[in-house]
C-alpha positions as a Markdown table, in Angstrom:
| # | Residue | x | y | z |
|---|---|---|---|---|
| 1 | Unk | 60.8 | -46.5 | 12.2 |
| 2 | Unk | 59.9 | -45.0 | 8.8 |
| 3 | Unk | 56.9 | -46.2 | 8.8 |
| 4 | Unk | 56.0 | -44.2 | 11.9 |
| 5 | Unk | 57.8 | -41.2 | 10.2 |
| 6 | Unk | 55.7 | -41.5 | 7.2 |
| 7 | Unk | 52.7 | -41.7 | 9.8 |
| 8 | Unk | 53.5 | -38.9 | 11.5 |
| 9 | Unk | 54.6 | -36.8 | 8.0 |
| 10 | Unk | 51.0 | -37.6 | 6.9 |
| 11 | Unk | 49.0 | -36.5 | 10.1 |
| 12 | Unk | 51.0 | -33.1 | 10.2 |
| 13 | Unk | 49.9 | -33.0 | 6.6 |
| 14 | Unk | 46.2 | -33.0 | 7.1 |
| 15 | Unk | 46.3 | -30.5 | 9.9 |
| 16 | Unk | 47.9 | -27.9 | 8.0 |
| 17 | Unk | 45.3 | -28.8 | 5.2 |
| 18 | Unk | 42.3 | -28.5 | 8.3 |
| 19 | Unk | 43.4 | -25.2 | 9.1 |
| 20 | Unk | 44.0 | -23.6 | 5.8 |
| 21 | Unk | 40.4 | -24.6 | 5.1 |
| 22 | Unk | 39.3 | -23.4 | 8.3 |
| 23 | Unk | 41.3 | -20.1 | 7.7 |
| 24 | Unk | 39.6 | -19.7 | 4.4 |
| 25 | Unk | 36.3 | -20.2 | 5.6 |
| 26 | Unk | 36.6 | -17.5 | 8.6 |
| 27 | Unk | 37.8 | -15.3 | 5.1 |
| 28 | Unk | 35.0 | -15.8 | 3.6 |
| 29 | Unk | 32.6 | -15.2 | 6.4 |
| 30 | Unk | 34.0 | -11.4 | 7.0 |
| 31 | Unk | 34.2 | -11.0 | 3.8 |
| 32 | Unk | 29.9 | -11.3 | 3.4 |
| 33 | Unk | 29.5 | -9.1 | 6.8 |
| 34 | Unk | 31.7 | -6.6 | 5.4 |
| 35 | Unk | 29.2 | -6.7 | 2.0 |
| 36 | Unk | 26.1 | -6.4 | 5.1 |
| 37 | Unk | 27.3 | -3.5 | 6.7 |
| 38 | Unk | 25.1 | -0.8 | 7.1 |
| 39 | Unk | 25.3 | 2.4 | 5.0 |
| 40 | Unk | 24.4 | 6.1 | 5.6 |
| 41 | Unk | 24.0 | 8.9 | 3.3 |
| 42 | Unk | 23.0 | 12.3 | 3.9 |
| 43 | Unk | 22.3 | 14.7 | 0.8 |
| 44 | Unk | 20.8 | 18.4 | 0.1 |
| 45 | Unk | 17.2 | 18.6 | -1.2 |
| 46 | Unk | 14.8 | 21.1 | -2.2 |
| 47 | Unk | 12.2 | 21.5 | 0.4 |
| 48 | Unk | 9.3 | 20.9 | -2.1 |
| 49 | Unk | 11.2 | 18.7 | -4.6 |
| 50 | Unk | 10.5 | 14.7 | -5.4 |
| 51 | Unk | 12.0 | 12.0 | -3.4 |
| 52 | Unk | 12.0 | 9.0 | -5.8 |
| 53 | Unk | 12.6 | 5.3 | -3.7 |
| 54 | Unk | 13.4 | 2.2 | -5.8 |
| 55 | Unk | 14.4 | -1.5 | -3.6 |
| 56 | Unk | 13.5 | -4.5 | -4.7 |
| 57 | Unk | 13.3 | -6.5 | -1.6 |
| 58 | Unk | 12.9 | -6.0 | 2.3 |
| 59 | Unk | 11.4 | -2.4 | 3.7 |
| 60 | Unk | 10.8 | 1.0 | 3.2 |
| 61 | Unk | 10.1 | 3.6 | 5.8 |
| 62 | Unk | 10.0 | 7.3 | 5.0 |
| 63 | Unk | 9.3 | 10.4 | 7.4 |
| 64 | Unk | 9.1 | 14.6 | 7.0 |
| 65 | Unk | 11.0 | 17.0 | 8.5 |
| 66 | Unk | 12.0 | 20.3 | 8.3 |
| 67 | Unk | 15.3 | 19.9 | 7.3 |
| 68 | Unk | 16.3 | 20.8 | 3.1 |
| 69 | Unk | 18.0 | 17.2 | 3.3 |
| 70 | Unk | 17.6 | 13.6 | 2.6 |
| 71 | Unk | 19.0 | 11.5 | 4.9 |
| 72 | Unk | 19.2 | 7.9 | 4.3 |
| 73 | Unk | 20.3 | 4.6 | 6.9 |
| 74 | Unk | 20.2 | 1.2 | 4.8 |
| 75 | Unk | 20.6 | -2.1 | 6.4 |
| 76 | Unk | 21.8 | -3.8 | 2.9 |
| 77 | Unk | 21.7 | -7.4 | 2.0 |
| 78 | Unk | 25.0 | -9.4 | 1.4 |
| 79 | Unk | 24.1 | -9.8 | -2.2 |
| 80 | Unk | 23.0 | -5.8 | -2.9 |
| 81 | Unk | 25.8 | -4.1 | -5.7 |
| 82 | Unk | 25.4 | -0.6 | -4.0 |
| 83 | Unk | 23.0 | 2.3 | -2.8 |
| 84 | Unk | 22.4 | 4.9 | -4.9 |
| 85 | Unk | 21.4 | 8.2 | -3.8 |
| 86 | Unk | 22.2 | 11.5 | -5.6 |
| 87 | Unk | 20.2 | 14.7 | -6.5 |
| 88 | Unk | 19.3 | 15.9 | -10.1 |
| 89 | Unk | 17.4 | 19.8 | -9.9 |
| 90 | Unk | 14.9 | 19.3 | -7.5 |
| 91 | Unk | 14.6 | 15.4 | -7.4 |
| 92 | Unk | 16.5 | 12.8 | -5.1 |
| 93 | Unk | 17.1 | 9.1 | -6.6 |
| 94 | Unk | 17.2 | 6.4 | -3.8 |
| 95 | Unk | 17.8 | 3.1 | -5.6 |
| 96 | Unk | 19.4 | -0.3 | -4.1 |
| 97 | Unk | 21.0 | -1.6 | -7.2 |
| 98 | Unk | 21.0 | -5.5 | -7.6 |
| 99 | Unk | 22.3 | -8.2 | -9.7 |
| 100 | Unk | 20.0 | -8.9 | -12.7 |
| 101 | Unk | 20.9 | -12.6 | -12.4 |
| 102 | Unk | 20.8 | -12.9 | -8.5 |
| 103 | Unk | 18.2 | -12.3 | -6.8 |
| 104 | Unk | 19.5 | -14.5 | -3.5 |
| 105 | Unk | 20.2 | -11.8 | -0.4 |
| 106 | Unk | 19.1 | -8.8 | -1.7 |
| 107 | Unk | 16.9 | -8.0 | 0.8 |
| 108 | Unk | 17.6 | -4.6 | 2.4 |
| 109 | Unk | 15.7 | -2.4 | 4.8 |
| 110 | Unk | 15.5 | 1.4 | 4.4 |
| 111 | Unk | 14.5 | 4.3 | 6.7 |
| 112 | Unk | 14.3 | 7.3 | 5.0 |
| 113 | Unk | 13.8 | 11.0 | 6.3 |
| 114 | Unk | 13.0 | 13.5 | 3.3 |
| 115 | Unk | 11.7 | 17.1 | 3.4 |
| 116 | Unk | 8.1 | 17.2 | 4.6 |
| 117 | Unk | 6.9 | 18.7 | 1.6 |
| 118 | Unk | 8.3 | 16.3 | -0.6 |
| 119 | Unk | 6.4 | 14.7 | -3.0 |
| 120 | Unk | 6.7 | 10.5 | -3.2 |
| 121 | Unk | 7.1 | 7.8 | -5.7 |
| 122 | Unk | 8.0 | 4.5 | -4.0 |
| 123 | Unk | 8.5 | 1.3 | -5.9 |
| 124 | Unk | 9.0 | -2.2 | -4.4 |
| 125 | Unk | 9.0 | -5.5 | -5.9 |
| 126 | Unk | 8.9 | -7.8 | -2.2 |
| 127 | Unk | 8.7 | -4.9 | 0.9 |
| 128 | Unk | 6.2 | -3.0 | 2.9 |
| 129 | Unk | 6.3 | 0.4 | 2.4 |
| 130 | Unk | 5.4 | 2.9 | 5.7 |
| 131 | Unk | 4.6 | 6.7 | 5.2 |
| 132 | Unk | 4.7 | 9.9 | 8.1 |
| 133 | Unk | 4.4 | 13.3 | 8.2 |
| 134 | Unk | 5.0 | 13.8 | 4.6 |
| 135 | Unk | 2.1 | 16.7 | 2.9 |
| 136 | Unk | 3.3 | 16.3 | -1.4 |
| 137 | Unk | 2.0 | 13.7 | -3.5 |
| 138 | Unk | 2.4 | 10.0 | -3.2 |
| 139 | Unk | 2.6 | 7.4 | -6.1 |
| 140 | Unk | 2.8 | 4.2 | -4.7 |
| 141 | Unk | 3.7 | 0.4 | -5.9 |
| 142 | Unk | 3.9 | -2.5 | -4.4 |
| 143 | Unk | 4.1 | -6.1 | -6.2 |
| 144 | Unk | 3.8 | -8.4 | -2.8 |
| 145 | Unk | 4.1 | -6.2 | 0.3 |
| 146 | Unk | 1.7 | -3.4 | 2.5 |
| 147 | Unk | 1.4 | 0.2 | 2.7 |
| 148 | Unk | 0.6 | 2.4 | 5.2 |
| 149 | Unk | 0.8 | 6.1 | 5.0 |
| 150 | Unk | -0.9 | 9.1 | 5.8 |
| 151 | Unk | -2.7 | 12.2 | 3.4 |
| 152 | Unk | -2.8 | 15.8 | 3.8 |
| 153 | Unk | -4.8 | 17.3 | 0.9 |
| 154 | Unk | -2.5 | 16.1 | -2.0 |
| 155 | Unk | -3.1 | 13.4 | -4.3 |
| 156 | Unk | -2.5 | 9.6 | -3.5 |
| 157 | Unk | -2.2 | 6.8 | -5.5 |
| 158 | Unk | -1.4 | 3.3 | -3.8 |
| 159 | Unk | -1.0 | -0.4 | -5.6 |
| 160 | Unk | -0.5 | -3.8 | -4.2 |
| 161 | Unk | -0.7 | -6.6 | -6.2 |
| 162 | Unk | -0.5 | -9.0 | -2.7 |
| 163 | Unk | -0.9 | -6.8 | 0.2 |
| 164 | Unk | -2.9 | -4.2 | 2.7 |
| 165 | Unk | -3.2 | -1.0 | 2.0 |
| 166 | Unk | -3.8 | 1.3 | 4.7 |
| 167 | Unk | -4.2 | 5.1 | 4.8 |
| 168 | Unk | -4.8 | 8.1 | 7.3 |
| 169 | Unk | -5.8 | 11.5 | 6.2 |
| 170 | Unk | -7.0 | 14.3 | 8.0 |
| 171 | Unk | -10.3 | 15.0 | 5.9 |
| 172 | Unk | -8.7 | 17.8 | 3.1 |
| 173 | Unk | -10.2 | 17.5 | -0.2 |
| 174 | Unk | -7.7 | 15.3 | -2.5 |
| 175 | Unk | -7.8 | 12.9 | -5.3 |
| 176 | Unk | -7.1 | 9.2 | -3.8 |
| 177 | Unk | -6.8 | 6.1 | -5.9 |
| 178 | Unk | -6.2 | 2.7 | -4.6 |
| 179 | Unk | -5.7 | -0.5 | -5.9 |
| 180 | Unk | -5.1 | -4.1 | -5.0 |
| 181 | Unk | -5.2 | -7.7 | -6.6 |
| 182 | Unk | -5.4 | -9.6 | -3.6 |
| 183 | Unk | -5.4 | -7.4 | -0.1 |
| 184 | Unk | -8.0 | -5.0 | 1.9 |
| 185 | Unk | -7.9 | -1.5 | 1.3 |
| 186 | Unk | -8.8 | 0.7 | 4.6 |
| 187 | Unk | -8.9 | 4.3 | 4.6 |
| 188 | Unk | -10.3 | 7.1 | 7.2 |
| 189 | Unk | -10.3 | 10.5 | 7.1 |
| 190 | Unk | -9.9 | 10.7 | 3.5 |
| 191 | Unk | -12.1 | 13.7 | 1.4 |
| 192 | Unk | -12.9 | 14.7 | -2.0 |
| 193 | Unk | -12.2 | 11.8 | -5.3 |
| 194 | Unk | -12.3 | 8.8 | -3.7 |
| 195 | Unk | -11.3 | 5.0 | -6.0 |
| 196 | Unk | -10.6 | 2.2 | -5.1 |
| 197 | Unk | -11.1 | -1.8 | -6.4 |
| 198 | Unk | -10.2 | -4.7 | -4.6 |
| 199 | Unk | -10.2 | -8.3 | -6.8 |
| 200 | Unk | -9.7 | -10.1 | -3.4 |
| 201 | Unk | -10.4 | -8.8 | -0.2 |
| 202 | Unk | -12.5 | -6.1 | 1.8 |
| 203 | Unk | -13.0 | -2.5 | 1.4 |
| 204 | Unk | -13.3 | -0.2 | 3.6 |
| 205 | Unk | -14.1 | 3.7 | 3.7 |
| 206 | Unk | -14.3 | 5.2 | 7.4 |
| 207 | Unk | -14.9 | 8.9 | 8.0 |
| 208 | Unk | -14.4 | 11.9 | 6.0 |
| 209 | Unk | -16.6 | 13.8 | 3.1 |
| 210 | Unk | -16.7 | 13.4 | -0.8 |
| 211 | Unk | -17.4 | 14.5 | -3.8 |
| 212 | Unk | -17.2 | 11.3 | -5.3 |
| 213 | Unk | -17.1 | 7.7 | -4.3 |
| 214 | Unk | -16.1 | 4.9 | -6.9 |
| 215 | Unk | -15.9 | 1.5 | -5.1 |
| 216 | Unk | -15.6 | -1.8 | -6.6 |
| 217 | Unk | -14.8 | -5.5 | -5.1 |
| 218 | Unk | -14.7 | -9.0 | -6.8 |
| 219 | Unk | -14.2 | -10.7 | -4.0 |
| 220 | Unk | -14.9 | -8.6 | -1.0 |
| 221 | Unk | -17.1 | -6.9 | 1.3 |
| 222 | Unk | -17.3 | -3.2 | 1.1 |
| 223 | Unk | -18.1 | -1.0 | 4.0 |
| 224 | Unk | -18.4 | 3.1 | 3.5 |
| 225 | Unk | -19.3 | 5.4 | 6.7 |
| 226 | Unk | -19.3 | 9.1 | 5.7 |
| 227 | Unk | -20.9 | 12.0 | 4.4 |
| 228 | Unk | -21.8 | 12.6 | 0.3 |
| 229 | Unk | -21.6 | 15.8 | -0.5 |
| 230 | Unk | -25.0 | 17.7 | -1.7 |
| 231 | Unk | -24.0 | 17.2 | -5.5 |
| 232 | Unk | -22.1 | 14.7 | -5.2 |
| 233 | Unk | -22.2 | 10.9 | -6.6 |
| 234 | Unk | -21.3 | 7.4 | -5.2 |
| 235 | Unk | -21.1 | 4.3 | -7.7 |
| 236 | Unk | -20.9 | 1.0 | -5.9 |
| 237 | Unk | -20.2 | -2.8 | -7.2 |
| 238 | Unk | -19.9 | -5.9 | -5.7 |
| 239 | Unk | -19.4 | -9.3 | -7.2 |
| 240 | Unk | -19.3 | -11.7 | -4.5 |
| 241 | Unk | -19.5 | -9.9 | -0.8 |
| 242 | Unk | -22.3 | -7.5 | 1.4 |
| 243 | Unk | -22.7 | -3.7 | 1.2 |
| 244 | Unk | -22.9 | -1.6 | 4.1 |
| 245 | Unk | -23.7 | 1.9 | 3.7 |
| 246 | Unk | -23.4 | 4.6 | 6.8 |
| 247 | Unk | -24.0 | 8.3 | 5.6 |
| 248 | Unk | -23.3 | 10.6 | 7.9 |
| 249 | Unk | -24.7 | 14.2 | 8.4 |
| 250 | Unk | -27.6 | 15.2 | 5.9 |
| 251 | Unk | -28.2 | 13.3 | 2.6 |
| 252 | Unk | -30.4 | 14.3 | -0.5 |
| 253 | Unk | -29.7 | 12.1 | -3.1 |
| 254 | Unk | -31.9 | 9.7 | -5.5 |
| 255 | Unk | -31.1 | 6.4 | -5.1 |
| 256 | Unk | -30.7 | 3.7 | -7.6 |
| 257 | Unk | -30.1 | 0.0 | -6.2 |
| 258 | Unk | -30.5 | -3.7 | -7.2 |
| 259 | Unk | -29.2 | -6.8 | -5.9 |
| 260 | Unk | -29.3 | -10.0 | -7.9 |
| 261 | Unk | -28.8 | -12.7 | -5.1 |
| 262 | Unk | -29.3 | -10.6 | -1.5 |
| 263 | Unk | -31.6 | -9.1 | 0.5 |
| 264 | Unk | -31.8 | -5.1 | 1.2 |
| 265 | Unk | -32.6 | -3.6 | 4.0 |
| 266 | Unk | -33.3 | 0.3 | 3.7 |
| 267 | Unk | -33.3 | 2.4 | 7.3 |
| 268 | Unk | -34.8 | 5.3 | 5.4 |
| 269 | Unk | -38.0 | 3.5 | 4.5 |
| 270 | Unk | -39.1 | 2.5 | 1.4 |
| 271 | Unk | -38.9 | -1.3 | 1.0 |
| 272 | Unk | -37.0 | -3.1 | -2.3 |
| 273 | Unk | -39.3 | -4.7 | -4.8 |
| 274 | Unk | -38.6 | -8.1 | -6.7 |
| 275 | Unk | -37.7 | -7.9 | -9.9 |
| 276 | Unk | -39.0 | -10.7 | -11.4 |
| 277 | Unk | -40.9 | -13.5 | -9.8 |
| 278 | Unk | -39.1 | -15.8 | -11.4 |
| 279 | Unk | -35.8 | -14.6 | -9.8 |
| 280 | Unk | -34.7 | -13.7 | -6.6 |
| 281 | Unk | -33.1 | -10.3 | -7.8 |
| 282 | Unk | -34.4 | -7.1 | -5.9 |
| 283 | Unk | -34.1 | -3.4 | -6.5 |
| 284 | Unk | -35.4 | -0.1 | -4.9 |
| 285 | Unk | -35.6 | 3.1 | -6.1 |
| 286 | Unk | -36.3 | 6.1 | -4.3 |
| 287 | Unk | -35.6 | 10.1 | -3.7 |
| 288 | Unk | -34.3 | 11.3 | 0.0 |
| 289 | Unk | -34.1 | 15.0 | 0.4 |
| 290 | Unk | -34.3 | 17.2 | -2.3 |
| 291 | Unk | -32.5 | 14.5 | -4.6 |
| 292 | Unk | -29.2 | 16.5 | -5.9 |
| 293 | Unk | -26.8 | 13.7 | -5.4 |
| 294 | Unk | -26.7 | 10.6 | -7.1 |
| 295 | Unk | -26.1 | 6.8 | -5.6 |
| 296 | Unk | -26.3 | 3.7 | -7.6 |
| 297 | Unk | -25.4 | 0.2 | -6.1 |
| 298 | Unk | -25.3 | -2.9 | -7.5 |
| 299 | Unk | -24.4 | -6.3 | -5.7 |
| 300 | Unk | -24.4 | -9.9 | -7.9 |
| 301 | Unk | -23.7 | -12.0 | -4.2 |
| 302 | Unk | -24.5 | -10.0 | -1.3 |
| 303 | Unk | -26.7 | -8.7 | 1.2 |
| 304 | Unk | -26.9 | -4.9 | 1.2 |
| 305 | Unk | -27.3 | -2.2 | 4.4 |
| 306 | Unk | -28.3 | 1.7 | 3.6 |
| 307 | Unk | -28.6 | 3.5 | 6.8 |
| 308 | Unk | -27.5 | 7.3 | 8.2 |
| 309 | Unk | -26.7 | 8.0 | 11.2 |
């Protein structure tokens, strides 16, 4: 008889123990939703001022509208500290604020609507950042992530270490500078200062008119379609990867280009010319038009395409 007692004592025991684990658990588990709820924030802005975007880890999405106010919905990661937003003058500070020794669920997604004159500065360390309907200035930076955005006239400057970067404009004169490590840069549309380098991965410039055109790749083919302005100058280099040149509209520039290991093929007549028979290096050099703008191309890998449309 007591030993079936005892038994029974001990059973009863265990479940108790069971479900104040289980109890503690189910705790726990709201507790970490509760820390993944989302957030929203809605805050006055001047309708020209700077919108300044700072997450470590996830997404960023921004849009214009007419409206003198920031508004803000985050989808915050369990392991986030808090969302800062708050105004100073004429700028707005958007910043998810992490651990400096945890870095484990910090991913957070943001869609941001800001005035669409703002001006932009985005920084990300792991997130795609996405760009609409907003006319200021954009600054950029990405450490492994893409961007896509639009221009309207102002200047642009994008950076990815490890992703695309992709960009609309609608052919205003502006200042555009693009970056990445290891990623394709595309633009169309775009007008005026054009750079851009890519270490590892294509370039390519569709559309639009310019003043100037400095394009570099490592590791890369490079791609321009467009008009050069009449006194206006293009500097191209390639490492390893084929140049294909489209002008659009009239051209009157003197031309200065040399390949080291590629053929050229030139649709406006003059043929390339080894130089050196004992190396398979070619350049040509000729005038088209009344000669006011400048191009100079040089390829170390490549084949290379000059044609107009």
């Amino acid at each position: 008889m007591a030993e079936a007692v005892g038994r029974a004592y001990r059973e009863m025991n265990m479940r108790y123990r069971y479900t104040k684990l289980g109890l503690t658990l189910l705790i726990g588990l709201a507790g970490q939703m509760a820390l993944a709820d989302d957030e929203e924030h809605m805050i006055e802005a001047a309708p020209d001022g700077t919108v300044t975007v700072s997450n470590v880890a996830g997404s960023v999405e921004v849009s214009g509208w007419s409206r003198s106010e920031v508004a803000v919905a985050a989808d915050l990661g369990s392991g986030v500290e808090e969302l800062i937003v708050e105004r100073d003058g004429d700028n707005v500070l958007i910043k998810v604020k992490v651990p400096k020794r945890n870095s484990r669920n910090i991913s957070s997604d943001l869609i941001i609507q800001v005035p669409e004159n703002s001006s932009l500065e985005v920084g990300a360390v792991s997130a795609d950042i996405e760009i609409a309907d907003v006319y200021g200035e954009q600054r950029l930076h990405v450490v492994s992530g893409d961007i896509v955005t639009e221009a309207y006239g102002e200047d642009l400057q994008a950076e990815s270490v490890s992703g695309d970067i992709e960009i609309d404009g609608d052919r205003q004169t502006m200042h555009a500078r693009l970056s990445s490590v290891s990623g394709d840069i595309e633009t169309s549309q775009l007008s005026g200062d054009f750079e851009a380098t890519s270490v590892s991965g294509d370039l390519v410039i569709a559309d639009g008119s310019y003043e100037r055109v400095q394009a570099n790749t490592v590791n890369g083919d490079l791609a321009f379609r467009g008009e050069l302005e009449s006194d206006g100058r293009m500097d191209v280099e390639t490492i390893n990867g084929s140049v294909d040149i489209d002008f659009t509209g009239d051209i009157s520039a003197r031309f200065d280009i040399e390949t080291f290991n590629g053929d050229i093929r030139n649709c406006f007549g003059p043929d390339s010319q080894r130089t050196s028979k004992y190396a398979p290096g070619r350049e040509l050099k000729f005038t088209e038009g009344g000669g006011t703008a400048r191009v100079t191309i040089r390829t170390l890998n490549g084949s290379l395409t000059l044609c107009r449309d």
